[in-house]
N, C-alpha and C positions, 0 to 999 in steps of 0.2 A: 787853597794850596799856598802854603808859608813858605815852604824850603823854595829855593834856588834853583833845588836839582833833585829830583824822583829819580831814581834807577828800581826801574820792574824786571824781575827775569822771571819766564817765565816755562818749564821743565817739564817734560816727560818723554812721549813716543812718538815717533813718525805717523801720521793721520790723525792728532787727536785735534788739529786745526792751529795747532801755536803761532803759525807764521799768520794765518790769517789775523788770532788775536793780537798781535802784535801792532802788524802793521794796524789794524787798525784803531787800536787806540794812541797812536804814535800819529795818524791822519786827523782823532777828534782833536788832539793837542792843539796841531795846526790852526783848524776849523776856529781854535780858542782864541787863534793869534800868540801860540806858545813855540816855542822854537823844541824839535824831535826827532829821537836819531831812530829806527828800528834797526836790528840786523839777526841776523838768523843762522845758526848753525846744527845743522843735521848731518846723520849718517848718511850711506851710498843707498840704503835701501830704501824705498820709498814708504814702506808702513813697518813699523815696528822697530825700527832704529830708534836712538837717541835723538832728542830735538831741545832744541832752546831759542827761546827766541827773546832778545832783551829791546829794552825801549828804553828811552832817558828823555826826561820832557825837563824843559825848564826857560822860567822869564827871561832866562838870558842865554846869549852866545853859548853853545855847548863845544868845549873846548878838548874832548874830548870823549871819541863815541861810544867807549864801552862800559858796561858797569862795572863798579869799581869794587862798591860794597853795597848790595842790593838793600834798597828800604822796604821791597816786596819778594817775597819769591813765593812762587803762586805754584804747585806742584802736585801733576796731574798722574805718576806714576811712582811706586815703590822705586824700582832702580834709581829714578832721578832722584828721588829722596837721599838715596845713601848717598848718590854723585857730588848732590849740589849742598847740601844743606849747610857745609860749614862756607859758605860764601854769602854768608847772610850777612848784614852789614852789623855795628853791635847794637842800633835801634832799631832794625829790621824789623818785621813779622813775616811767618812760615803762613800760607793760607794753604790746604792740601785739599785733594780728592779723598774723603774717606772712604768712597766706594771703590774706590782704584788703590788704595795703600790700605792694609787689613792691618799692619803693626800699630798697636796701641803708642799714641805719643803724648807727653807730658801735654796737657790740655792748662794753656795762659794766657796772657795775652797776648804773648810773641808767637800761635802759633793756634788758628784758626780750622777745624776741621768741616769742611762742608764735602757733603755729598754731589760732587756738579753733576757726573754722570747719572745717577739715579734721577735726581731732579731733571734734568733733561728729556731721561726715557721718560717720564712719567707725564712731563708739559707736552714733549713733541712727539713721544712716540720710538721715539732713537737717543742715544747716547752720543750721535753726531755731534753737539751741539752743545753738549759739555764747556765749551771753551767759550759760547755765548756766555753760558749763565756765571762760570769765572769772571767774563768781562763786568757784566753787569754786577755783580756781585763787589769784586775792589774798584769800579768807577764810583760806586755807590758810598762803599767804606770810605774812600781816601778823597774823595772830591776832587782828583786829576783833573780831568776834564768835565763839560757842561752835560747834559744829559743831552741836549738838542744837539750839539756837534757828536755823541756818541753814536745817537740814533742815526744821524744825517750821513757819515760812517762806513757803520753796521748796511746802511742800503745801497749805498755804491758798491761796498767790497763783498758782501755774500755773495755766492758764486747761485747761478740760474736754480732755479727749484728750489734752493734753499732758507729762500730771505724770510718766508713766515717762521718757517723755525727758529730762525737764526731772530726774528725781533722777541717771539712770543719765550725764546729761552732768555736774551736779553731783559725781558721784563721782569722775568720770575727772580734772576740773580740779583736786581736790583731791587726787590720785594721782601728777599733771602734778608739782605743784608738792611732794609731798614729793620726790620723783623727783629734782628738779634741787637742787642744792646751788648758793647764789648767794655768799657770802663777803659777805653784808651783813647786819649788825645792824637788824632791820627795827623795835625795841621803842623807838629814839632818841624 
């Protein structure tokens, strides 16, 4: 990691796990010795509302905690698509759910189509988990954080019953993503 300052947002619906991802890739920062803000903003309703949840990691003092012009937006529903997308920063990339957004979008390099939910039902069994295979997927692309403080993470913050799914979707997204060769310089 070259830059200064990453800003991740990360977009969709109430239950698809966001704040989990969030925080914890905002906790592997730390784990790095990277200084990280998370914060989270959701609807009243507990599933199916609007959700976002943004992180900003960087080698120095973060001066302030919200993203400003995201270098990621990681986007796991159609609605949040139309919501967020012009908040992309202008060296951003769009990483989306293509199993979750069905509108055909300009395929570049600013704008990455992965299926997490489908890859998830299909590793864990459930669509739970979605938000693992996103994590593992842009820790992988953009080298944030170590893989060892990812994983170290992923097993404090998965909530009970959860944590084999939550490593074995973690491995797949980081598998996804050596997998795909994109022709983008992610270190700018």
């Amino acid at each position: 990691m070259k830059k200064r300052r990453w800003e991740v947002r990360l977009v969709g619906q109430g239950g698809q796990g966001l704040a989990l991802a969030g925080i914890t890739l905002a906790e592997a920062a730390v784990r790095d010795g990277k200084n990280a803000i998370m914060n989270h903003i959701y609807g009243a309703q507990k599933r199916g509302g609007p959700s976002q949840a943004d992180v900003v990691i960087s080698q120095e003092e973060i001066d302030y905690p919200k993203v400003l012009d995201a270098d990621l937006l990681v986007i796991f529903s159609e609605a949040a698509f139309d919501e967020y997308r012009h908040q992309l920063g202008s060296h951003g990339s769009i990483v989306f759910d293509n199993s979750q957004i069905k509108r055909a979008l300009a395929e570049c390099d600013r704008v990455i189509p992965i299926p997490f939910a489908d890859i998830s039902q299909q590793v864990t069994g459930s669509s739970l988990s979605a938000n693992m295979v996103a994590l593992g997927f842009i820790v992988e692309l953009t080298k944030l954080v170590s893989h060892i403080s990812l994983v170290r993470a992923v097993n404090k913050r998965s909530p009970k019953g959860g944590l084999e799914a939550n490593q074995t979707a973690l491995e797949k997204g980081i598998e996804m993503a050596i997998s795909i060769k994109f022709g983008r310089n992610w270190d700018n």
